[in-house]
C-alpha positions in Angstrom: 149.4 122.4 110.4 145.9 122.3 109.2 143.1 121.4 112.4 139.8 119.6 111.9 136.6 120.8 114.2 135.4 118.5 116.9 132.4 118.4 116.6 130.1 117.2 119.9 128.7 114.0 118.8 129.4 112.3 115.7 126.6 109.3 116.4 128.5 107.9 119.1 125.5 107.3 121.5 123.5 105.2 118.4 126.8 103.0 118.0 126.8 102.0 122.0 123.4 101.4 121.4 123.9 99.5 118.4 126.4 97.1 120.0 124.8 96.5 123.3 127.5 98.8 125.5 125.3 100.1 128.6 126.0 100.6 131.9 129.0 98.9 133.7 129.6 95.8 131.9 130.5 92.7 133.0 134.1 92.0 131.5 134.3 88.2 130.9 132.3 86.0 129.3 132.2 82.3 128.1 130.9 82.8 124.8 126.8 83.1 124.9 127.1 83.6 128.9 128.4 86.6 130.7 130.1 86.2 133.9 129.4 88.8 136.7 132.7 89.8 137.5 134.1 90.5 140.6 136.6 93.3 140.3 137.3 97.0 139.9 135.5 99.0 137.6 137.4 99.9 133.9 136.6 103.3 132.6 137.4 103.6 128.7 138.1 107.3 128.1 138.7 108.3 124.2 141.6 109.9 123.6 139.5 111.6 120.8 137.6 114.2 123.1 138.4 113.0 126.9 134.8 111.5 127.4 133.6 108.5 129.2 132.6 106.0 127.1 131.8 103.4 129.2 132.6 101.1 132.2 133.3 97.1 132.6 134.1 95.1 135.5 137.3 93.3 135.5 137.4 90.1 136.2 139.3 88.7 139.2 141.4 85.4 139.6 138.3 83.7 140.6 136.4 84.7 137.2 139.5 83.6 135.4 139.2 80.3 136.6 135.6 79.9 135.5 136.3 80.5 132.1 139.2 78.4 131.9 137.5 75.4 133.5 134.4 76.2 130.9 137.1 76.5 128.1 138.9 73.0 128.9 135.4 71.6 129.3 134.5 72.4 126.1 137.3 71.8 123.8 136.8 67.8 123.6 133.5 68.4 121.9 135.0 71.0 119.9 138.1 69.5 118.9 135.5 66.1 117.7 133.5 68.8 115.3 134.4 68.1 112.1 136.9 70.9 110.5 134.6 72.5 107.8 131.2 72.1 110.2 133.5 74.6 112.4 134.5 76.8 109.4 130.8 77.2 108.5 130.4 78.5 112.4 133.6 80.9 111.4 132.2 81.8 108.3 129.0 82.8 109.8 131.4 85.3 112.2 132.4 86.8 109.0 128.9 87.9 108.1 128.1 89.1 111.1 130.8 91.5 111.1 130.1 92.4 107.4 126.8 93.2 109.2 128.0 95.7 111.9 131.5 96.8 110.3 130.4 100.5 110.3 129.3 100.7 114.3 132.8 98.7 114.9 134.7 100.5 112.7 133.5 103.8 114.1 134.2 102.4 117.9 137.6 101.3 117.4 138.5 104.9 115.8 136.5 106.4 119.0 138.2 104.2 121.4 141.7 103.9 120.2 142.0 106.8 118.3 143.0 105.7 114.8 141.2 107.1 111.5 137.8 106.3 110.9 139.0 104.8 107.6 141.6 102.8 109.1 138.7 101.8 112.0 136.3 100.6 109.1 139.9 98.5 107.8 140.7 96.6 110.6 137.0 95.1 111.1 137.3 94.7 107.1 140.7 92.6 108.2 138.4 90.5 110.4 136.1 89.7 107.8 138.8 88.7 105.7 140.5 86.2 107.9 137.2 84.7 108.5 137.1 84.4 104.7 140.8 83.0 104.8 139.6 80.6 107.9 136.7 79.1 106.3 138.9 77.9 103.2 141.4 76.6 105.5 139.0 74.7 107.7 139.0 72.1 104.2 142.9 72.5 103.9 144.3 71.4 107.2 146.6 69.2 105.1 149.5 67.1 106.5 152.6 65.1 104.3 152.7 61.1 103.5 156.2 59.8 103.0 157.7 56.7 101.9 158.7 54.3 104.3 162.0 52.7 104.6 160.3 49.4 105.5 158.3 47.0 103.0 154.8 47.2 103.8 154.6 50.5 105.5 153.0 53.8 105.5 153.7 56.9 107.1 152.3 59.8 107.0 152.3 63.4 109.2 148.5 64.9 110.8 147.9 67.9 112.6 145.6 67.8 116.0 144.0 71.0 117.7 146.3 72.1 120.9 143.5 72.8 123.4 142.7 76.4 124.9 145.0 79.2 123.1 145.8 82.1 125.3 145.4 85.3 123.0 146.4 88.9 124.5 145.9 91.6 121.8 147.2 95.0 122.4 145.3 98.7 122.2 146.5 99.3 118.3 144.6 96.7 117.1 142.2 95.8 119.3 140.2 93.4 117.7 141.8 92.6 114.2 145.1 90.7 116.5 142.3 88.7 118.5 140.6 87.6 114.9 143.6 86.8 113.4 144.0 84.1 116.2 141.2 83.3 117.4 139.5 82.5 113.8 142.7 80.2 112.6 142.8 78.4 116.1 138.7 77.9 116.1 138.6 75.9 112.6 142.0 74.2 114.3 140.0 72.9 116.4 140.8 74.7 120.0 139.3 77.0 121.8 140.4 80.5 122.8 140.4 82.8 126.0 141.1 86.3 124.7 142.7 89.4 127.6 142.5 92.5 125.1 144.1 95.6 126.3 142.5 97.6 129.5 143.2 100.6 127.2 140.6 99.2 124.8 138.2 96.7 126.3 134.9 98.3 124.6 135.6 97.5 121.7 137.0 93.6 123.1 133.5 93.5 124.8 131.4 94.7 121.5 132.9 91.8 119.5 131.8 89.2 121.6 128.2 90.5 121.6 128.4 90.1 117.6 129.3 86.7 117.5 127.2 85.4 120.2 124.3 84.9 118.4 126.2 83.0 116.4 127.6 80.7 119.0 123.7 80.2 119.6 122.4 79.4 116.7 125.3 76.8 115.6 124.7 75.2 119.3 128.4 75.9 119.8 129.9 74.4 123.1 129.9 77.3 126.1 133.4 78.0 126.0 134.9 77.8 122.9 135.1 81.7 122.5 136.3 83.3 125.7 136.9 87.0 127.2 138.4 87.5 130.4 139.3 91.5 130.5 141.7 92.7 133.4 145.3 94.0 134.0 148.2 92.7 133.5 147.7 89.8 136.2 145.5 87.8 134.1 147.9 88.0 131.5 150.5 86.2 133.9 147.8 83.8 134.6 147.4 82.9 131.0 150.8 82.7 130.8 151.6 80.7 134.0 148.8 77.9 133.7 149.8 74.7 132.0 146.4 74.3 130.8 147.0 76.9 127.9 149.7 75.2 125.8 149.9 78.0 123.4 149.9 82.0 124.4 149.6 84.3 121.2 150.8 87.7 122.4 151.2 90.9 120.6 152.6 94.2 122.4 156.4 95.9 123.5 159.4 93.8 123.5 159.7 93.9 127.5 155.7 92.4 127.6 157.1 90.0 125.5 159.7 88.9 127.1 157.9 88.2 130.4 155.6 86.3 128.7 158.2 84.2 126.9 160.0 83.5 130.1 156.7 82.6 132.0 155.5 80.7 129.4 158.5 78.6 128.7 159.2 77.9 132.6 156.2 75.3 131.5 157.8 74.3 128.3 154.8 75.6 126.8 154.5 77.2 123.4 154.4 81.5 123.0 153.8 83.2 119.6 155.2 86.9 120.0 154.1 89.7 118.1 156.5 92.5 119.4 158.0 95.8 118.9 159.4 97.2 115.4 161.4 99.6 114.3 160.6 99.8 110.6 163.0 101.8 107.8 161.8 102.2 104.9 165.5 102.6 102.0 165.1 105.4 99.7 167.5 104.8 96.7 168.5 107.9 93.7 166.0 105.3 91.4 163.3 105.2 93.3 160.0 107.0 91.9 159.9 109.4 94.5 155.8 110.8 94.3 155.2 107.1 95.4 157.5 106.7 97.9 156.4 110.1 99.8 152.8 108.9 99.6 154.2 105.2 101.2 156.4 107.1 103.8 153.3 109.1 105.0 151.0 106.5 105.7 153.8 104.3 107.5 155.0 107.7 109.5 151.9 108.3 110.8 148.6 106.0 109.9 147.3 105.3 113.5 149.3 108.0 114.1 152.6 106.2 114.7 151.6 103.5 116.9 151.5 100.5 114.5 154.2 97.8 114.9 154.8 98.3 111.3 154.5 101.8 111.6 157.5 103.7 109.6 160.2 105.1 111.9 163.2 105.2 110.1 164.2 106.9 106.6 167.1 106.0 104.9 168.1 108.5 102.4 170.7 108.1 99.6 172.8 111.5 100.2 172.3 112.3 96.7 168.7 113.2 97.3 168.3 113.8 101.0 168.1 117.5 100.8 165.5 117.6 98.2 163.6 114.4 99.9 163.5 116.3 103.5 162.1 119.3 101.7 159.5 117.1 100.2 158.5 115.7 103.6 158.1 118.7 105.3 156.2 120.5 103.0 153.7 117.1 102.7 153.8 116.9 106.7 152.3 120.5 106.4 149.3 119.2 105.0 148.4 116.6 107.2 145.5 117.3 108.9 145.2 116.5 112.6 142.0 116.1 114.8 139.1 113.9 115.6 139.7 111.0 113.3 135.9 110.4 113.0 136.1 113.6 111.1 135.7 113.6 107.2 139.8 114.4 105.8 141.2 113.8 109.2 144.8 111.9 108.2 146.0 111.8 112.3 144.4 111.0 115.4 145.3 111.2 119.2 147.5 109.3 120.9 145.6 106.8 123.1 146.8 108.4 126.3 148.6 111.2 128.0 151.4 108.1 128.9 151.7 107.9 125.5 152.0 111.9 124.8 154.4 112.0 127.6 156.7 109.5 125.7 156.9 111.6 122.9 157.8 114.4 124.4 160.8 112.3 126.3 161.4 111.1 123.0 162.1 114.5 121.4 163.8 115.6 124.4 166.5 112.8 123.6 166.9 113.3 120.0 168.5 116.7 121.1 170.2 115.3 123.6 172.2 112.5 122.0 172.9 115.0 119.0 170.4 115.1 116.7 167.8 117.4 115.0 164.2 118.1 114.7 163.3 119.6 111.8 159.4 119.9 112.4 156.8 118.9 114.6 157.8 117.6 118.3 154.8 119.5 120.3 152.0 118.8 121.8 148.8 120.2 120.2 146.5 122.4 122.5 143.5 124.7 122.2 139.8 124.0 120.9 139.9 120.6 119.2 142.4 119.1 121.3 140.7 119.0 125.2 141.9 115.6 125.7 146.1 116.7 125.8 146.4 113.3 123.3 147.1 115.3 120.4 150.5 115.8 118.6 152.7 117.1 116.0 153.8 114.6 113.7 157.7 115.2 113.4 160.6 114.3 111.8 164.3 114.4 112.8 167.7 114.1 111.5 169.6 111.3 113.7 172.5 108.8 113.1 171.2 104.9 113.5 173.5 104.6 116.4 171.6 107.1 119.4 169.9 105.5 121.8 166.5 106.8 120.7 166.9 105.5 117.4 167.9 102.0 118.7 164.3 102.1 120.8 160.6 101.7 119.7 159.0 105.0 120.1 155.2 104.4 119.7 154.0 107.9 118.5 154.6 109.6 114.9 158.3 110.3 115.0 160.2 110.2 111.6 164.5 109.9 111.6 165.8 110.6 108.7 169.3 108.8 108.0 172.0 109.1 105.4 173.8 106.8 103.6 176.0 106.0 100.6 175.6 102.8 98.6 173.1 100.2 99.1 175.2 97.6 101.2 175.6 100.7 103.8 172.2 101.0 103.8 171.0 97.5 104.3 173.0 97.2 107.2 171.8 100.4 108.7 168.4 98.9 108.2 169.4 95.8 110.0 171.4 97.5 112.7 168.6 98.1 114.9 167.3 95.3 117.6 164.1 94.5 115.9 163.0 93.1 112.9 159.7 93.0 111.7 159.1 95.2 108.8 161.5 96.5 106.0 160.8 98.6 102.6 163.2 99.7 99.8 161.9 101.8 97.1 164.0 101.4 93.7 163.5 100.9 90.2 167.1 98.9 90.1 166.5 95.5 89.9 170.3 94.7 91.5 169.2 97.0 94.4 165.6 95.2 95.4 167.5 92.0 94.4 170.0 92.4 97.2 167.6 93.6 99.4 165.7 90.3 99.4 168.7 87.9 99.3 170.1 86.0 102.1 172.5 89.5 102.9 169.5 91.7 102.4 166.9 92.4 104.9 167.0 90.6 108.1 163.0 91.2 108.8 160.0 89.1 109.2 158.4 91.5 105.8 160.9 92.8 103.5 159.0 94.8 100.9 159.7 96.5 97.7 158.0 100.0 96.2 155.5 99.9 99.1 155.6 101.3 102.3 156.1 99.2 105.7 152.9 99.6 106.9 149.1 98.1 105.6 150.1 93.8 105.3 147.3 91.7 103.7 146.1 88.5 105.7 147.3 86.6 103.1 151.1 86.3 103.8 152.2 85.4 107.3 153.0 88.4 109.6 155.7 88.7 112.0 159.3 89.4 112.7 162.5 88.6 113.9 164.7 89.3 116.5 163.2 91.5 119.4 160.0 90.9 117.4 159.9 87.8 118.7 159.8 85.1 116.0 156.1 84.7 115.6 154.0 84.5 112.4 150.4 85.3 112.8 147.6 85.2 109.8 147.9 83.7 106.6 150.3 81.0 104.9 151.0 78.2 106.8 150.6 80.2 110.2 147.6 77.4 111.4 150.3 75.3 112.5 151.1 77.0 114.8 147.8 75.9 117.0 148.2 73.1 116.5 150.3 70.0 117.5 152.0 67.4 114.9 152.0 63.7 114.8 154.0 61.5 112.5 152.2 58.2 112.2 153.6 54.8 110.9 151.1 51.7 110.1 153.0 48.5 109.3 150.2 46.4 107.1 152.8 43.4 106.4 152.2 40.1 109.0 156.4 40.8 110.0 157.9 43.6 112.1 161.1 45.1 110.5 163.2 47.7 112.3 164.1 50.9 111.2 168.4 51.2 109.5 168.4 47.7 109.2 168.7 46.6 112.9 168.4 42.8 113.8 166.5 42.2 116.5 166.0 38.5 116.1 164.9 36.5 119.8 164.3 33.3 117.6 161.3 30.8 118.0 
């Protein structure tokens, strides 16, 4: 396994500078204001080299409820702006990310620990759903029907919710927020955003971009919101009945609690949850692609996407040579800093994380299956922080235990199967259901994989990996993925609440099916 040399300082200090991250930070603010919070200090390590990058103060329960009464104050006004006056605001965040994607790009690699390249992607996701945003801010469109009745109209509009609870997780740990927040802001709401305490820099960095924004648009305090803490102010969000709709993205058991809380209320959660992604590998597929497809979705962010590949299912005809393929290509994936120049895996984002790989591996042995490389933990110069590991890959049957779970780290099962209804249901026999992949030149085999008795995923995809989704097509899954669909298409509606509307312009007041309702003169 080739290494990459860590090098002391790859211009981390400038960035910081660059994006106004000094001292201990205060960790909520209400858009152009920051609160001084009131809680414990946050350090933000990066799994990268171990270092202290910086410190922010959480915010308490008291600090939560000054935002919130700041965000409800300011969503009348907001909600009254007209739709493409707020896209212009949104389309003015878009260029002021265009303006710092490289210092953002390089801090989400440093904090989180993906690639530098994929760091520099997800801002470049940002700008593009600000792009999406601004054209949707003039295409907010609702549905005008015929009436029944002589003399009437009716037609369907769309009104902004209120305050949208948004919790992003450490993977993506701005891209998630943008993907919301930008949708629900031309929408009409406002948003209060709790990003992961594993990545709040970055969270913190984001708000200071857009600020000057907020300023110069006169933007109501409160429309854009930050309130970082632990997992309490997440159960605020998700207990208080003045957030009708919580957006949350994490594991399956986050999710759940959130759903439960949330819908105690009767109020309104869109869940991005955990995957567990297989990519089908048929005797016609062009197999030089598919490699190239299963190693980005094995081990981009090194493992720890929710789209991330973890399954492979191999026709038998071609699993020998296939597994020979993949370990000779996992060989030459080289493993470091991932602000490093050729670096293809970073870290893990913390030894919890490296600890459930290890656990991981441990149970693929025990419930009877094989490893065929990797499964260690990477020590030595290069690798001080103990977040460093082997990409692997194992031989398993879709029924263990492990299989059946979301492992968040760069682990690889490679399954075997014999036609292609075998393998569509070993694709859907797992709990999840976010992201599929089948990679075939046979038209009858992609076919079946998209029809109703195909892929039960939120993405079914053909000749491309699992990974890497574009903003344009709604994202999300089924299942224990949760149902929701974040992004592009139609997803707006989701922040917002429908109302069908009749006008009767006749001087007489007919019933609906007909029914006499007649109390004479």
């Amino acid at each position: 396994m080739k290494t990459a040399e860590l090098k002391d300082t790859h211009g981390i200090g400038k960035v910081l500078d660059e994006l106004g991250l000094s001292g201990i930070m205060n960790g909520a603010t209400t858009g152009e204001n920051w609160i001084k919070t009131s809680g414990d200090a946050l350090d933000s390590y990066s799994p990268c080299d171990g270092a202290l990058i910086g410190q922010v103060k959480q915010a308490s329960a008291a600090d939560y409820e000054e935002v919130m009464k700041t965000a409800c104050k300011a969503f009348p006004e907001w909600r009254m702006w007209p739709a493409p006056r707020r896209g212009e605001v949104v389309r003015q965040m878009g260029d002021a990310l265009r303006k710092y994607k490289e210092p953002l790009g390089k801090l989400v690699s440093y904090e989180m620990g993906k690639s530098y390249q994929e760091g520099l992607g997800e801002v470049q996701e940002m700008i593009d759903i600000c792009d999406f945003a601004v054209g949707l801010s003039r295409q907010l469109y609702g549905l005008t029907m015929h009436s029944e009745r002589p003399l009437h109209r009716m037609y369907e509009q769309y009104h902004p919710l209120g305050p949208i609870g948004i919790i992003s997780a450490f993977n993506f740990p701005v891209a998630v927020w943008a993907w919301n927040a930008m949708l629900a802001m031309v929408c009409g709401d406002v948003c209060i955003w709790k990003p992961s305490e594993k990545t709040p820099l970055t969270a913190v960095a984001c708000q200071h971009i857009i600020a000057p924004v907020l300023k110069k648009n006169n933007v109501p305090e409160g429309v854009s919101c930050l309130i970082i803490g632990d997992y309490k102010i997440g159960e605020l969000l998700s207990k208080d009945t003045r957030v009708p709709l919580v957006s949350a993205t994490g594991s399956t058991r986050m999710g759940k609690k959130v759903a439960v809380a949330v819908g105690e209320r009767l109020g309104r959660s869109l869940l991005e949850l955990g995957g567990n992604n297989s990519i089908i590998l048929t005797p016609d597929a062009n197999l030089k692609m598919a490699i190239t497809g299963v190693l980005f979705g094995a081990i981009g962010t090194a493992g720890q996407r929710c789209t991330t590949t973890r399954r492979l299912i191999i026709h038998e005809s071609i699993y020998d040579n296939l597994k020979a393929s993949l370990e000779k290509a996992y060989k030459q994936v080289r493993i470091g800093n991932p602000l490093e120049e050729g670096v293809l895996m970073g870290p893990l984002i913390d030894k919890d994380a490296v600890k459930n790989y290890t656990d991981a591996v441990t149970k693929i042995t025990e419930q009877g299956g094989k490893v065929i490389c990797g499964g260690k933990v990477l020590d030595g110069p290069g690798y001080e922080s103990g977040c460093y590991v082997l990409p692997t890959i194992a031989e398993v049957k879709n029924e263990y235990p492990i299989v059946q779970h979301e492992t968040f780290a760069p682990i690889l099962y490679l399954i075997k199967y014999k036609t292609i209804d075998e393998a569509i249901a070993l694709q859907n026999g797992v709990p999840q259901g976010l992201s599929s992949s089948i990679f075939s030149n046979n038209i009858l085999e992609t076919e079946k994989f998209l029809s109703h008795s195909g892929s039960d995923c939120g993405i079914a995809n053909v000749n491309i990996g699992t990974s890497g989704a574009e903003i344009g097509g709604a994202f999300g899954g089924e299942k224990e993925t949760g149902g929701g669909r974040e992004s592009g298409s139609d997803a707006w509606k989701n922040y917002m609440r429908r109302q069908t509307n009749t006008l009767n312009f006749s001087t007489h007041l007919p019933l609906a099916q007909g029914i006499k309702f007649d109390i004479g003169e």
